[in-house]
MARDO-402055 format. One line per 5 residues: number of its first residue (from 1); their letters; for each residue x, y, z of C-alpha. Coordinates in nm, 3 decimals, padded with zeros to 5 digits, always signed. Example, Ala and Ser with C-alpha at 12.3 -4.5 7.8 and 13.67 -1.06 7.14 Angstrom:
residues 2
1	as	+01.230/-00.450/+00.780 ~ +01.367/-00.106/+00.714;
END
This chain:
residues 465
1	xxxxx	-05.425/-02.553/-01.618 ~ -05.080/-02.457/-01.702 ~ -04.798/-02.649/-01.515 ~ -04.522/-02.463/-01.333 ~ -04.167/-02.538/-01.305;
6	xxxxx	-04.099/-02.459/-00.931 ~ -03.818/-02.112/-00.853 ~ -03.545/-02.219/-00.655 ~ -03.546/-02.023/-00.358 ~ -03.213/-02.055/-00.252;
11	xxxxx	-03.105/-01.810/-00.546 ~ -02.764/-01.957/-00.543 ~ -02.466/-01.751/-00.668 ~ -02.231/-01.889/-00.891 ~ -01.933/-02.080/-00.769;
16	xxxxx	-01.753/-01.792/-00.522 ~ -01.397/-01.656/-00.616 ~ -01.172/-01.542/-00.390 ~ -01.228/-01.193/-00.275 ~ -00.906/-01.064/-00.362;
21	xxxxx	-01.030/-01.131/-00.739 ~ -01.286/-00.856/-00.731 ~ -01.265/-00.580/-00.881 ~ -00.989/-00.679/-01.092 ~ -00.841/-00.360/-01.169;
26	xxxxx	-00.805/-00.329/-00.795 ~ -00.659/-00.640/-00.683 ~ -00.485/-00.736/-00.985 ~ -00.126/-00.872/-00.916 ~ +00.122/-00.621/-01.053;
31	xxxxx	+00.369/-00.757/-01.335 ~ +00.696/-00.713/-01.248 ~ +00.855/-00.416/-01.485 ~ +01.214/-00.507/-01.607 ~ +01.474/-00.277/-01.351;
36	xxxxx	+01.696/-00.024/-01.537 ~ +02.023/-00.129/-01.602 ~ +02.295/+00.036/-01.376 ~ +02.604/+00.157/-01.549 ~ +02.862/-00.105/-01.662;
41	xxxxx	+03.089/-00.240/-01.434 ~ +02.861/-00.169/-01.102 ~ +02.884/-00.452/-00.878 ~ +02.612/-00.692/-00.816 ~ +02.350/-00.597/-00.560;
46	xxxxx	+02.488/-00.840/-00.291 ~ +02.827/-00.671/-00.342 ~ +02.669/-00.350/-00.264 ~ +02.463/-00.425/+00.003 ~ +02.792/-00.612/+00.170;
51	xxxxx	+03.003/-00.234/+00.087 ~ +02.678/-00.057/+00.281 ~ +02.643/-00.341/+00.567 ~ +03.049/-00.243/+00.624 ~ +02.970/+00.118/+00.637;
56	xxxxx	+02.699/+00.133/+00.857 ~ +02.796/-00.159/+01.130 ~ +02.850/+00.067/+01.367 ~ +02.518/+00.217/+01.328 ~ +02.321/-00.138/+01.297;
61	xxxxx	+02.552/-00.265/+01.642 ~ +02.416/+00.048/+01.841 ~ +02.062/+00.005/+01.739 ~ +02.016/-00.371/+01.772 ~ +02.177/-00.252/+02.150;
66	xxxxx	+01.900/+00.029/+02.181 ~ +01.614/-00.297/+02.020 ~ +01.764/-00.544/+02.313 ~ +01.843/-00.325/+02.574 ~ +01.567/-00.046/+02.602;
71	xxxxx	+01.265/-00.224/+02.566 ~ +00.905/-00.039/+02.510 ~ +00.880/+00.178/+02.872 ~ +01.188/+00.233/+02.958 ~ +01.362/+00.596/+03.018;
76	xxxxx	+01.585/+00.574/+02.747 ~ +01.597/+00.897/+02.576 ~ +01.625/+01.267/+02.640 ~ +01.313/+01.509/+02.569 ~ +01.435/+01.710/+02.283;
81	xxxxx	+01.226/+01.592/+01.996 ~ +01.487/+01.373/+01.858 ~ +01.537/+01.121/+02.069 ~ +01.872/+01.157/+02.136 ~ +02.040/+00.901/+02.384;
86	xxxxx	+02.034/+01.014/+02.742 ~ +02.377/+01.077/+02.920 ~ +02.312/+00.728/+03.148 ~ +02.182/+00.508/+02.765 ~ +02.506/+00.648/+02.614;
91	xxxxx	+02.720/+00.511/+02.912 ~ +02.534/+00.161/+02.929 ~ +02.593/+00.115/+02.533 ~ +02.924/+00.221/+02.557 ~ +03.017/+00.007/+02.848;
96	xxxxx	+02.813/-00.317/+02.684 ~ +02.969/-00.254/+02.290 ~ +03.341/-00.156/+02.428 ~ +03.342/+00.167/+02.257 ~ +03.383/+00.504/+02.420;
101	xxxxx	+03.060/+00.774/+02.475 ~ +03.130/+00.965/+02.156 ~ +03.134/+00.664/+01.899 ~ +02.780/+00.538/+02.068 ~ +02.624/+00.872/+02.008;
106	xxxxx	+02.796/+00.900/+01.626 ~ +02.662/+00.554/+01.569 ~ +02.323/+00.678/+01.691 ~ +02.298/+00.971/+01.516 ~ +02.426/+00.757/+01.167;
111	xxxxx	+02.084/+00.463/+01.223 ~ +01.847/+00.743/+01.294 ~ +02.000/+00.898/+00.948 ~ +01.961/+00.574/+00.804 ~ +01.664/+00.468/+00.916;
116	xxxxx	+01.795/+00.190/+01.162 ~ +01.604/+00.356/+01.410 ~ +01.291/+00.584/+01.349 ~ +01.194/+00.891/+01.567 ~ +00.851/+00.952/+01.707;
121	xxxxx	+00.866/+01.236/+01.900 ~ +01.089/+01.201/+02.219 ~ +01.126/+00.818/+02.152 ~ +01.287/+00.629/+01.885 ~ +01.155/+00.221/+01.790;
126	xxxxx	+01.379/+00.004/+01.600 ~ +01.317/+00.099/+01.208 ~ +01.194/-00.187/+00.928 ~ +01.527/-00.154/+00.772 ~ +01.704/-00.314/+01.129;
131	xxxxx	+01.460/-00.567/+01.141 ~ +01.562/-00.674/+00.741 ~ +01.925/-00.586/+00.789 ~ +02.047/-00.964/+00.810 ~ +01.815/-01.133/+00.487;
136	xxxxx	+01.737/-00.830/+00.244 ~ +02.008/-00.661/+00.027 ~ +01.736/-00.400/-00.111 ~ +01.728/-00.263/+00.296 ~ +02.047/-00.270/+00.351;
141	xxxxx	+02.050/+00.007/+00.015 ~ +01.757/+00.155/+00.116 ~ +01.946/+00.250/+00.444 ~ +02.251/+00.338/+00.289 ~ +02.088/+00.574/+00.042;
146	xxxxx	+01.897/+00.752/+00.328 ~ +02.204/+00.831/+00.468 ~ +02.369/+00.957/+00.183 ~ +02.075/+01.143/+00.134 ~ +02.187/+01.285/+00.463;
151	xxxxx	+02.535/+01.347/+00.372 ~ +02.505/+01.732/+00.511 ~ +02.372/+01.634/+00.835 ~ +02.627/+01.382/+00.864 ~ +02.877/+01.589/+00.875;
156	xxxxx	+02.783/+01.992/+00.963 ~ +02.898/+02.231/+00.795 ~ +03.185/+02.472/+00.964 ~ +03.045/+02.745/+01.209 ~ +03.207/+03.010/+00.983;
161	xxxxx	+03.001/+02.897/+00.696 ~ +02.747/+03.135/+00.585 ~ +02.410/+02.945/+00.554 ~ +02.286/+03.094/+00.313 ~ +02.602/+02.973/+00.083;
166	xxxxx	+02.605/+02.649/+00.277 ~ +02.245/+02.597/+00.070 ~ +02.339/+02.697/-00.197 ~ +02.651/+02.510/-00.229 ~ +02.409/+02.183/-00.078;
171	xxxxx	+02.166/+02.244/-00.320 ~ +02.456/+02.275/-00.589 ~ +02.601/+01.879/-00.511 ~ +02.410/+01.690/-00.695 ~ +02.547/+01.827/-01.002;
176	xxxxx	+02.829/+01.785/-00.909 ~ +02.808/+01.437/-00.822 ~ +02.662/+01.379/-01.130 ~ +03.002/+01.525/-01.318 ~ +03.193/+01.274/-01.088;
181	xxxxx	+02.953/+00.976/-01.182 ~ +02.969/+01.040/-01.615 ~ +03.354/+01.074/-01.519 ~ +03.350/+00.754/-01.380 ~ +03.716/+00.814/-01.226;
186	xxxxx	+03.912/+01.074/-01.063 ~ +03.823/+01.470/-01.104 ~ +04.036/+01.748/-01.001 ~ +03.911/+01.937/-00.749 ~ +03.974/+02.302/-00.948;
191	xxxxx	+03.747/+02.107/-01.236 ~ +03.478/+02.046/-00.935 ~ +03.541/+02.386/-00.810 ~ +03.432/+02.546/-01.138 ~ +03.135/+02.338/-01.214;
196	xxxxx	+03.016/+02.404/-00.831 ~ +03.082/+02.773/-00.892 ~ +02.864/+02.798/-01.230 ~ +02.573/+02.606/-01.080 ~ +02.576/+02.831/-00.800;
201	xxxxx	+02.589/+03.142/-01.020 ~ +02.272/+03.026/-01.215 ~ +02.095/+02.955/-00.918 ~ +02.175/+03.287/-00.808 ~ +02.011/+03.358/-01.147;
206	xxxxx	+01.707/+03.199/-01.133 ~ +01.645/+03.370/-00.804 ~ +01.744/+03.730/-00.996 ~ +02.008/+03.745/-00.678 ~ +02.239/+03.841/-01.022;
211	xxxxx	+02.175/+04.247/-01.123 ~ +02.155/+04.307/-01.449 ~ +02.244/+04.647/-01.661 ~ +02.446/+04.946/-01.522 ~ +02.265/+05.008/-01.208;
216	xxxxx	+02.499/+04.954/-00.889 ~ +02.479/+04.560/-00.743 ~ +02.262/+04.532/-00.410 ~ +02.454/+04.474/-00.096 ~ +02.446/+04.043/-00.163;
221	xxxxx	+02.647/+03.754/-00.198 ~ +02.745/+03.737/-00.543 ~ +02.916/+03.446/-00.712 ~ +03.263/+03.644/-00.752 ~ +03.264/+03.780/-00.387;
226	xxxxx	+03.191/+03.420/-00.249 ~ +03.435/+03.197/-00.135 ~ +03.317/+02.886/-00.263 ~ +03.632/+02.680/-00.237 ~ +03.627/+02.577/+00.135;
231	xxxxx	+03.252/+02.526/+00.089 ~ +03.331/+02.249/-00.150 ~ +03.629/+02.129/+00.052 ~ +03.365/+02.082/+00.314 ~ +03.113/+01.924/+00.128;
236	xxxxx	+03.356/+01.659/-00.066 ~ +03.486/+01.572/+00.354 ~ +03.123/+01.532/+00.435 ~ +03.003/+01.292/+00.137 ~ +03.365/+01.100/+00.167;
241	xxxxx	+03.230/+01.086/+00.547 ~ +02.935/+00.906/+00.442 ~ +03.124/+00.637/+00.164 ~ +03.021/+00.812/-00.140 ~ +03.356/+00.907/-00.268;
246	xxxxx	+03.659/+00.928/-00.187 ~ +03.904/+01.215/-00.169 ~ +04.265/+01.324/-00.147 ~ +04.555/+01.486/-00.367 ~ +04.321/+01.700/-00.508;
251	xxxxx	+04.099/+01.480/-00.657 ~ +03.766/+01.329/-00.600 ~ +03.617/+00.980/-00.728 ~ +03.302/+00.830/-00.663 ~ +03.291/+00.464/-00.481;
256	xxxxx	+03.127/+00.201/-00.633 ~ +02.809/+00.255/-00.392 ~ +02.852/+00.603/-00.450 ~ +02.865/+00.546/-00.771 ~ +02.514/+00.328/-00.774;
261	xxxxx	+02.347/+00.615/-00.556 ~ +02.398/+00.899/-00.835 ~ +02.268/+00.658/-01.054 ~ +01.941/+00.563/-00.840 ~ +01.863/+00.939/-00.810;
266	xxxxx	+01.908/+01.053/-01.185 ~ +01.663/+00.763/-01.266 ~ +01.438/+00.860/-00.990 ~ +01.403/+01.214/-01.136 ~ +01.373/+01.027/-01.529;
271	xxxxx	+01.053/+00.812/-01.366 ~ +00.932/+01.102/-01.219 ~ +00.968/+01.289/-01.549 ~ +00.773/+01.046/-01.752 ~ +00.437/+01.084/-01.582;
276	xxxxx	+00.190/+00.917/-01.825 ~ -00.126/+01.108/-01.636 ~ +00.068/+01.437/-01.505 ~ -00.015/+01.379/-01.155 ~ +00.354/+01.422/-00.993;
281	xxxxx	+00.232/+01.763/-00.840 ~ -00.150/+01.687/-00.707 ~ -00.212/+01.591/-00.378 ~ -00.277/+01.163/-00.294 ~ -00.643/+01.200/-00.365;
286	xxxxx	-00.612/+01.429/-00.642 ~ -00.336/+01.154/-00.785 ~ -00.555/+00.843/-00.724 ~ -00.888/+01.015/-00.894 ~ -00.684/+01.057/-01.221;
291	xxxxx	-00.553/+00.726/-01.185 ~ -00.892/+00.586/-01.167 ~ -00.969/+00.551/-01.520 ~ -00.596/+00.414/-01.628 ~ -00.584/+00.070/-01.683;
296	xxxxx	-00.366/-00.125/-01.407 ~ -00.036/-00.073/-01.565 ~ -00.044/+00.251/-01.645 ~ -00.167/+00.348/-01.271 ~ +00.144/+00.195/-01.144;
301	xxxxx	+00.363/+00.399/-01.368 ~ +00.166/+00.653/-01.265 ~ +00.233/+00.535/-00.898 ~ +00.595/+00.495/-00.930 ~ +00.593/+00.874/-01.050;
306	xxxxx	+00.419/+01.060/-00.791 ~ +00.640/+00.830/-00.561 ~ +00.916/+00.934/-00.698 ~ +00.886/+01.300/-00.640 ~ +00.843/+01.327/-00.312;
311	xxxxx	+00.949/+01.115/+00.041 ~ +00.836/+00.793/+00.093 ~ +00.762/+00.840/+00.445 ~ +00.522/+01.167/+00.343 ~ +00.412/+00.992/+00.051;
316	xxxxx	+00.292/+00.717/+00.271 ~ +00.122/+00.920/+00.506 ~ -00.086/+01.109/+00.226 ~ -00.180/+00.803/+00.087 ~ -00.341/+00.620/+00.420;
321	xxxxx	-00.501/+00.960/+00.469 ~ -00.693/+00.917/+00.127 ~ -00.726/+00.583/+00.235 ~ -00.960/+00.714/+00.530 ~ -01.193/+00.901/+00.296;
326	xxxxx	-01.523/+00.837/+00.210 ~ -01.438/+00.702/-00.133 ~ -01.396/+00.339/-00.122 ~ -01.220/+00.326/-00.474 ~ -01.007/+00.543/-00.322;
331	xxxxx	-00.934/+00.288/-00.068 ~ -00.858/+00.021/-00.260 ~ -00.669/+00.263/-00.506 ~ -00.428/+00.398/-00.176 ~ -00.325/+00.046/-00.136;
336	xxxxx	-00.227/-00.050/-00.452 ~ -00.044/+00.242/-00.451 ~ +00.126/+00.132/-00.133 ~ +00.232/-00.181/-00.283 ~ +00.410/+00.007/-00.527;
341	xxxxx	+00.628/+00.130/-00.186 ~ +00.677/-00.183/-00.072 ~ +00.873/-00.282/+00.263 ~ +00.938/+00.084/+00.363 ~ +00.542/+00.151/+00.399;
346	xxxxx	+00.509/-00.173/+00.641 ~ +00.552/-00.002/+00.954 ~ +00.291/+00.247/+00.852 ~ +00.047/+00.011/+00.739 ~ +00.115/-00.209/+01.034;
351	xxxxx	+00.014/+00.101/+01.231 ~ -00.351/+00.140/+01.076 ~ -00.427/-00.275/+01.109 ~ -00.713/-00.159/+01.371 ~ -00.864/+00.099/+01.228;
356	xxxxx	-01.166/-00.092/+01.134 ~ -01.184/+00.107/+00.776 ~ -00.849/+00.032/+00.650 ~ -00.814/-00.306/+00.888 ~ -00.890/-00.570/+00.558;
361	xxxxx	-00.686/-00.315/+00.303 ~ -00.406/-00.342/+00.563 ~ -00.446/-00.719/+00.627 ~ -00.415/-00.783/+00.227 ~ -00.120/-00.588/+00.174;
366	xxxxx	+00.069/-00.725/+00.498 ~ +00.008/-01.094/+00.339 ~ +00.123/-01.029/+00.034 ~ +00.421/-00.810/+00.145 ~ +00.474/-01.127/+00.378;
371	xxxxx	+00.465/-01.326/+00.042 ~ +00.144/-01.495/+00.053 ~ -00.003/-01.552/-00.304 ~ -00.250/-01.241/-00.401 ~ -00.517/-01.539/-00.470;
376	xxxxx	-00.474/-01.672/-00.161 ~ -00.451/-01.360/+00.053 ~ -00.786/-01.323/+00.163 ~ -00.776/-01.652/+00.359 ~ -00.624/-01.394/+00.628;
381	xxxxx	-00.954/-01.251/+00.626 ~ -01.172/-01.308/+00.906 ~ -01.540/-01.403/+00.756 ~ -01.703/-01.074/+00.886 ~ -01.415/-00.900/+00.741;
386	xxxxx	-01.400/-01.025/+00.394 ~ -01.803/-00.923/+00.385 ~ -01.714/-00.547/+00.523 ~ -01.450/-00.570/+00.225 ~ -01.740/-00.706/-00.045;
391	xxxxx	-01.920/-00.429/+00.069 ~ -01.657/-00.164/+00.017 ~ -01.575/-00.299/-00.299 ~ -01.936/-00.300/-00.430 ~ -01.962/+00.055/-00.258;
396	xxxxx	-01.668/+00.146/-00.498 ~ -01.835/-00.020/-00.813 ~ -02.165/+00.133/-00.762 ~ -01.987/+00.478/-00.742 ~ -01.748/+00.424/-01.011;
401	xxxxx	-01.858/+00.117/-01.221 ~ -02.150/+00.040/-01.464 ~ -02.456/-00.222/-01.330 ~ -02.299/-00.519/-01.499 ~ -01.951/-00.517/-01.298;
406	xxxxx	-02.219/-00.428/-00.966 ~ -02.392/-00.771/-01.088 ~ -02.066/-00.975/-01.134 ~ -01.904/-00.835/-00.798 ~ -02.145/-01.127/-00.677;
411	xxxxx	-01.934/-01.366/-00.791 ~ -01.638/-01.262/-00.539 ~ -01.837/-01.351/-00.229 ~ -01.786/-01.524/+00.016 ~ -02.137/-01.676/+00.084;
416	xxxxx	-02.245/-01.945/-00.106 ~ -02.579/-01.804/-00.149 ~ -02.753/-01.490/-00.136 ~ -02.950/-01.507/+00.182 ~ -02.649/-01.603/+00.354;
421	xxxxx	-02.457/-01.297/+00.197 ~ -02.757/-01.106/+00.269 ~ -02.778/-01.199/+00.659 ~ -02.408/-01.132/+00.662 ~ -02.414/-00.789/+00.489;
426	xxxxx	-02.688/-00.719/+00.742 ~ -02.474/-00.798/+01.015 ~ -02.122/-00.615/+00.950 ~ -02.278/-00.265/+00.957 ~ -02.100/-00.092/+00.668;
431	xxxxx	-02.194/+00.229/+00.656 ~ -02.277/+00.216/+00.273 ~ -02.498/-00.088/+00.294 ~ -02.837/+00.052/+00.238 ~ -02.690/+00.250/-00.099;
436	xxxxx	-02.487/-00.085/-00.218 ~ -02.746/-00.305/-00.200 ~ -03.075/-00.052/-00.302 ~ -02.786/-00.005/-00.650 ~ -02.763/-00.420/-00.668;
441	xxxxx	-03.098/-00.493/-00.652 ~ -03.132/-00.194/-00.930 ~ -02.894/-00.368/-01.145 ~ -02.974/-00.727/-01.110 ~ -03.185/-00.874/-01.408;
446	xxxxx	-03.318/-01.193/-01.189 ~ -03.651/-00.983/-01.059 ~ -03.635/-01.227/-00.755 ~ -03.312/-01.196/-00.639 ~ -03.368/-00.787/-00.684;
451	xxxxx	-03.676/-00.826/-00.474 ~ -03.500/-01.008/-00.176 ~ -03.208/-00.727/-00.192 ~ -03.472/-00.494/-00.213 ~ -03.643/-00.594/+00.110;
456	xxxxx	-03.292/-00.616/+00.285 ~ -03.217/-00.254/+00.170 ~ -03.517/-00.176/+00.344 ~ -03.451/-00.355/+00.674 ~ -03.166/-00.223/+00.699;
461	xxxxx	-03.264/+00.104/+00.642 ~ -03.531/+00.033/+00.923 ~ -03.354/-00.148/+01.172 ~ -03.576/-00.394/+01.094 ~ -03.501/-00.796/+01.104;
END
């Protein structure tokens, strides 16, 4: 007779790893990329931040009113789609703050530009940038850009302003401000007035607005019948409005923050420009399918890019829409994406926390962003929860990945053994549980650990026990 050395049943796993560790191109920590230099002689962050916090204290008084004194419920607004203060809000504020009913509904109008306060159809809810406004600098900036961004709204145009030049001449700026930034001091205003008027010409140009050869010109506004000068008078007003310059004897020069801002945009469009993948113009899921196959770095450039190009607050919305696919590497894919938002995708995120697909995705990024340690992250995790996660993950691998990686995404669970992860898996009712583990038990080389997958598979698939 031939002697048997006795199979241990348990069919342990080998020592767990934290969840968060598996896949690693999913969960991996980003490395922090060294900033761009601003230009020489732009103040420190902190000084910034301080020159925005001036700017907009009017703003970040009214709205930490609106946070205090019209709580979740209460008649606050008026039903326009904008929520714009009612007459009896405006009088409170005014009456609390000691300022009269037109400076409370200026202020207003400057934190819903800045995102102080963030609109939702005919109510508004205090915005992540208010709740930061006190501890982080990079807010404060945020908020200031947004409403620099905003610099036409701020401060609308003159009735007798034809729109369609108003565009144009809106549309025309940023060149503009661009001159004023590589000046780096005061610019005449006839120097501005030519630069606006040849940027407006060759957009006219690019439109073929301009007619060419002898034929007679079309009944349009052309360049040389336009008067373009209180157009620009109006536009250096508005942006002086908003702190981004400042201007007087016929001369304009940019403020320090203004100053920063130009800056921020032109390497905005230079990140956007430097695509490694070319996915600045596809749709989220288009965007996170080509970053699939990029190793982790070069998916976050590729992030940053797409990001870049667009708004963060639609960019954010496309991405938890992806998120809500069928494609789990997709899932994990949106989030790392989100991280490369940061703060101003919290609310958003916040939002999607019970949505029982995206609930451990959201729960991950929250920690982190909260400044737990990636590694440790998944502690947040309810037990149930990190197992629905395993089985996205594996879901993801099995789709995407090659048997070994299916076989090692073993070693991030939670379960100390596989009938216990088994029992579990049974139990969390992931939709993709029958595929994940019929593709596991395919790729395991231990024929009795495939088996007792196997026969889970099937009881699942059953409804058996």
């Amino acid at each position: 007779m031939t002697s048997r050395i006795p199979r241990d049943s348990r069919l342990r796993l080998v020592r767990p790893r934290p969840l968060a560790a598996a896949p690693r191109a999913m969960t991996e920590r980003p490395s922090r990329r060294p900033a761009p230099r601003p230009p020489a002689g732009t103040p420190a962050q902190a000084e910034l931040a301080r020159m925005a916090r001036s700017r907009l204290a009017g703003a970040a008084r009214v709205a930490h009113w609106a946070d205090a004194a019209l709580g979740p419920g209460r008649e606050a607004g008026q039903p326009d789609g904008q929520a714009t203060l009612s007459d009896a809000s405006a009088e409170r504020a005014a009456a609390d703050l000691g300022l009269t009913v037109a400076q409370v509904r200026a202020d207003w109008d400057t934190a819903r530009l800045a995102g102080l306060v963030e609109v939702h159809g005919d109510s508004a809810r205090p915005g992540w940038r208010l709740r930061a406004w006190d501890r982080d600098d990079s807010a404060v900036l945020r908020g200031w850009v947004a409403f620099f961004d905003a610099w036409s709204l701020a401060h609308p145009e003159p009735a007798e302003l034809g729109a369609a030049t108003v565009a144009e001449v809106v549309s025309a700026m940023p060149q503009v401000l661009s001159f004023l930034q590589l000046s780096a001091g005061p610019v005449p205003v006839a120097q501005l007035l030519d630069l606006l008027e040849q940027r407006v010409t060759e957009l006219r140009t690019e439109r073929c607005e301009i007619p060419y050869g002898p034929q007679p010109a079309p009944d349009r506004e052309l360049a040389e019948d336009t008067p373009l000068a209180p157009l620009l008078d109006w536009a250096l007003h508005a942006l002086a409005s908003v702190g981004a310059l400042t201007y007087g004897d016929a001369q304009a020069t940019l403020t320090p923050l203004g100053s920063w801002a130009v800056w921020v945009k032109l390497e905005q469009i230079c990140v956007a420009a430097q695509s490694p993948a070319g996915n600045i113009e596809a749709v989220a899921e288009e965007m996170l399918r080509g970053c699939a196959q990029l190793r982790p770095k070069a998916a976050r450039d590729e992030y940053r890019a797409w990001l870049a190009a667009r708004p963060v607050g639609s960019a954010v919305t496309e991405l938890l829409s992806a998120a809500r696919g069928e494609d789990a590497l997709l899932r994990g894919l949106a989030f790392e994406a989100l991280r490369v938002v940061g703060a101003p995708a919290e609310p958003d995120v916040r939002a999607v926390v019970d949505e029982p697909t995206l609930r451990p995705y959201a729960l991950l990024w929250l920690a982190v962003h909260d400044g737990a340690d990636p590694e440790d992250a998944h502690e947040v995790l309810t037990r149930e929860e990190a197992t629905w996660l395993w089985v996205d993950t594996a879901a993801a691998v099995a789709d995407h990945g090659e048997a070994p990686l299916l076989v090692r995404h073993l070693e991030s669970a939670v379960q100390p053994t596989v009938p216990m992860l088994l029992d579990e898996v049974r139990a969390v009712g992931h939709p993709r549980t029958v595929q994940v583990l019929v593709a596991l038990a395919a790729a395991h080389p231990d024929p009795a650990l495939a088996k007792a997958v196997r026969r889970a598979a099937f009881q699942v698939h059953t409804g058996g026990s």
